[in-house]
Legacy VTK file of the C-alpha trace (Angstrom):
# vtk DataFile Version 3.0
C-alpha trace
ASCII
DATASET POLYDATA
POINTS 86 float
26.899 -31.351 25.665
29.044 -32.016 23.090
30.885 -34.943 25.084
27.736 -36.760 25.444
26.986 -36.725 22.757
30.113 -38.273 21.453
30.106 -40.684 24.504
27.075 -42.263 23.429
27.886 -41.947 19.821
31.009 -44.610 20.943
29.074 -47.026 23.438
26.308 -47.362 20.288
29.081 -47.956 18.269
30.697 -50.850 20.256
27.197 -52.216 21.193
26.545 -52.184 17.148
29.740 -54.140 17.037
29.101 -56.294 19.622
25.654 -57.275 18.285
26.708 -57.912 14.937
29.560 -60.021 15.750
26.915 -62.345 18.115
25.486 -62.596 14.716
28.320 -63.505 12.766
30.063 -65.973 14.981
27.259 -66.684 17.639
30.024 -69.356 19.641
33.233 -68.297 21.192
35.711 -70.578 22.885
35.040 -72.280 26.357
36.895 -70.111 28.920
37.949 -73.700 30.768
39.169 -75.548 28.481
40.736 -73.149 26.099
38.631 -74.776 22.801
39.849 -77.802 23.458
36.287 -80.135 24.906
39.030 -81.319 28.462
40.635 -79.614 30.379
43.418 -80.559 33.399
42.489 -80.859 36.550
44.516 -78.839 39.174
45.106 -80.986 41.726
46.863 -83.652 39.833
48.177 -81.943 36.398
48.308 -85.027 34.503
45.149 -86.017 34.466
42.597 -84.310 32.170
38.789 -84.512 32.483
36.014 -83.275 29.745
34.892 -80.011 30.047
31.680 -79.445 31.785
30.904 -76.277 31.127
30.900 -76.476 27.172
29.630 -80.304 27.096
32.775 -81.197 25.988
32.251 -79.563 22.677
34.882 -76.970 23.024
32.350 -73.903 22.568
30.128 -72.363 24.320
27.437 -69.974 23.645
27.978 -65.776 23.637
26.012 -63.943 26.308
24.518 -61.373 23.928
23.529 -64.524 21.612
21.741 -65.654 24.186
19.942 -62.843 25.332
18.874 -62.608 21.737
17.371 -65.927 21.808
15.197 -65.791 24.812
14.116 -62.502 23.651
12.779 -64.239 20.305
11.230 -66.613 22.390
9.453 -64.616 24.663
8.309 -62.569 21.688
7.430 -66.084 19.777
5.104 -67.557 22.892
3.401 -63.957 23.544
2.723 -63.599 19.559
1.262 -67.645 20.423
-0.751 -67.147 23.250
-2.447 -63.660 21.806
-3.384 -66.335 18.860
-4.983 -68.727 21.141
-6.741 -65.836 22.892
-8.573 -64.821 19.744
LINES 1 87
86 0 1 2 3 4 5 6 7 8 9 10 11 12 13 14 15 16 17 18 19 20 21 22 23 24 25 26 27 28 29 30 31 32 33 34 35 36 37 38 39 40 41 42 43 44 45 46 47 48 49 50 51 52 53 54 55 56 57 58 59 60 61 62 63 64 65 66 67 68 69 70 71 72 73 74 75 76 77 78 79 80 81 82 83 84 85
């Protein structure tokens, strides 16, 4: 009992964490392009291209960030639509 307890005293811990850091810095570096908006292309290492994946802006968007967004959403077109219903 007591190591469940202490198991999920550590995963809320790191999901606490987690959250709070989507918070504080909401965009983390593109995984392709290292940060930098271009990345090279493997077939013919001199040649770079931009980044697709990040828009060529370098970051990209965390996943718990985003799951936080659509949930305000959802919760922002329900709280709408129970207006209209009135």
């Amino acid at each position: 009992m007591r190591g469940t307890l202490t198991a999920t005293g550590i995963v809320l811990v790191v999901a606490l964490v987690y959250a709070s850091s989507c918070i504080i810095r909401p965009f983390r570096d593109c995984w392709l392009c290292d940060g930098k908006g271009h990345h090279r292309s493997k077939r013919k290492s001199k040649l770079s291209r931009p980044c697709r994946w990040c828009n060529h802006t370098g970051k990209r968007l965390r996943i718990g960030r985003r799951l936080w967004n659509r949930a305000r959403r959802v919760h922002r077109d329900a709280a709408a639509g129970a207006k209209i219903a009135r």
